[in-house]
N, C-alpha and C positions, 0 to 999 in steps of 0.2 A: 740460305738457299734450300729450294727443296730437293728431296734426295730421290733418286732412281729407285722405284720398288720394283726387284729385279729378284729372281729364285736363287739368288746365290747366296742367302743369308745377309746377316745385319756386316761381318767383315766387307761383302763387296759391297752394300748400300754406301758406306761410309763414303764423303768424300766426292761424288758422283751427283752433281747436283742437274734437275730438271726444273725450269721455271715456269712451265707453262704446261698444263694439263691436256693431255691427247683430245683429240675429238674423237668420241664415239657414237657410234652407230646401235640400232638393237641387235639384240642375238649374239652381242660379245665382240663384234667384229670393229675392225679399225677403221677408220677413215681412210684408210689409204688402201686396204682390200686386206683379207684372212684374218683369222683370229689375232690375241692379242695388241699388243699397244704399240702407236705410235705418235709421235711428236710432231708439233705444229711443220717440223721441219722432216719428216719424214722419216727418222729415223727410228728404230723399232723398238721396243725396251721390252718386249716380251712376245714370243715365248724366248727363251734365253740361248737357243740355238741356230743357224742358218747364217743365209745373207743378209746383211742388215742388221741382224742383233749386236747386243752390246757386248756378250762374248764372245764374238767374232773381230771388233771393232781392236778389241786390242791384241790382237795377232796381226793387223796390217798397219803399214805403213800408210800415214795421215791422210795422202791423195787416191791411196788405194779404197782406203776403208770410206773416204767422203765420196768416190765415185758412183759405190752401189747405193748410193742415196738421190733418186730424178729430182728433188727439192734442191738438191745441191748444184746441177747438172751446169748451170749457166758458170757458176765459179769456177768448176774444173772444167769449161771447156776453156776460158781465159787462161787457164796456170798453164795449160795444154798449149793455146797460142802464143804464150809469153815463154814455151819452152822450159817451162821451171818445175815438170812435172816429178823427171828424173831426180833433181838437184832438188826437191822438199820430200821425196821419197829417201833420200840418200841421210838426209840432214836427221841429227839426233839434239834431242832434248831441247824443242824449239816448242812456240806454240801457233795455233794459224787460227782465225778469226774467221768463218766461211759464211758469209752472207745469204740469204736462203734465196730461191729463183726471183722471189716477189719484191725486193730489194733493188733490182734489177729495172725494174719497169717504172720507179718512182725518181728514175735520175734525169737531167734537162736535156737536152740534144744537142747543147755542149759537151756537157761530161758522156756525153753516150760518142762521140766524136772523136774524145780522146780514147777511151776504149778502143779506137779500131786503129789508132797510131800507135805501133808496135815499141815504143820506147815507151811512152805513158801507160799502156797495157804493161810491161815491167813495171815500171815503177810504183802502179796499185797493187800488184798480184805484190809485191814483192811488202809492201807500207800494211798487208796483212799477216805479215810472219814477223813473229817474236823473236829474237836470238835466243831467248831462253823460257823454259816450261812456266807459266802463269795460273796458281791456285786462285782459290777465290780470298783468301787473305790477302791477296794485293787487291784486290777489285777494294773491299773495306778500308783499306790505308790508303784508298786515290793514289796506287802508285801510276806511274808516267812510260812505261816499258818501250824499249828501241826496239825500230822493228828492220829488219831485214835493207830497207830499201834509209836507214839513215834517219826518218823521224822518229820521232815518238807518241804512241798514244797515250789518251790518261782516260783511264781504268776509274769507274765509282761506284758506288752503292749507294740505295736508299731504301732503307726496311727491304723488302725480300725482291727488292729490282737491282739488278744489275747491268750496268752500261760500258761502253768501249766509245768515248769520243761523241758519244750522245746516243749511238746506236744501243737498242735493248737486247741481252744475251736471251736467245728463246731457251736454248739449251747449251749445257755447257760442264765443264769438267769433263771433258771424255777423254777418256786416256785411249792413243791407237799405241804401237809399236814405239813408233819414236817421236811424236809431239803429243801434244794436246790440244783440242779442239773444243773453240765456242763456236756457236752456230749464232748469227747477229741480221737484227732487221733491216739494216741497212749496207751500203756499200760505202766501206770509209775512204775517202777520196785523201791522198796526203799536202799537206798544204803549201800554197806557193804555185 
């Protein structure tokens, strides 16, 4: 995985993996508006202060810290509707899989159906939370991790791609307060 080049030295680089190179603009600016970098998923990697940045990121709690991100906005308004915003803010050493807005628009009008029926909106928001923190060393041993809602996903790798259930991690390893968070292209739907 490629690693976050962030001003904090090579100690916070480590470990901190980005898979996908920002889009930039001229004159230094991000695609997404002001200086510095950000990720296909809207998230910031530099300058290394403010809303958005990745030293911010790990001082909030996972639904807090994915909220200041509009890329993210479609997923946390589901955890929101599914009432699970409290209860994965509260939850420690978990990890949560947050599919970016465009993920969203590539599902059938079935699965967009189920979404609006408040047990099946749980039971997705819920089949993206981990029980427990996921490095990228499970992603290379194809581990199988349970998630919150009773399944399991399975985690792989191939040379510097990384997947969840077929979904590609755009970006990932982010540590907030208390989970970890990949950012994924798709929406994992739990099976059955």
């Amino acid at each position: 995985m490629r690693q976050f080049e962030h001003g904090h030295g090579d100690a916070y680089r480590r470990g901190r993996p980005v898979l996908r190179e920002p889009e930039r603009h001229p004159a230094g600016h991000s695609a997404h508006g002001g200086h510095g970098r950000a990720d296909r998923a809207g998230l910031r990697h530099d300058p290394g202060q403010g809303q958005g940045s990745i030293s911010q990121l790990g001082t909030e709690h996972a639904i807090t810290a994915a909220s200041r991100s509009p890329q993210l906005s479609v997923f946390i308004a589901a955890v929101r509707t599914a009432g699970l915003d409290k209860t994965l803010n509260a939850r420690h050493a978990y990890t949560l899989m947050i599919p970016v807005n465009s993920a969203f628009a590539s599902l059938s009008k079935t699965q967009i159906i189920h979404l609006h029926n408040s047990g099946q909106l749980l039971k997705i928001v819920r089949y993206h939370a981990l029980k427990a923190r996921v490095g990228p060393q499970q992603f290379a041993s194809g581990a199988k991790p349970a998630t919150l809602q009773g399944k399991h996903l399975t985690l792989s790798k191939s040379g510097s791609v990384y997947k969840v259930n077929g979904a590609t991690v755009l970006c990932g390893n982010i540590r907030t307060a208390n989970a970890t968070v990949y950012i994924v292209s798709k929406v994992l739907l739990p099976p059955g």
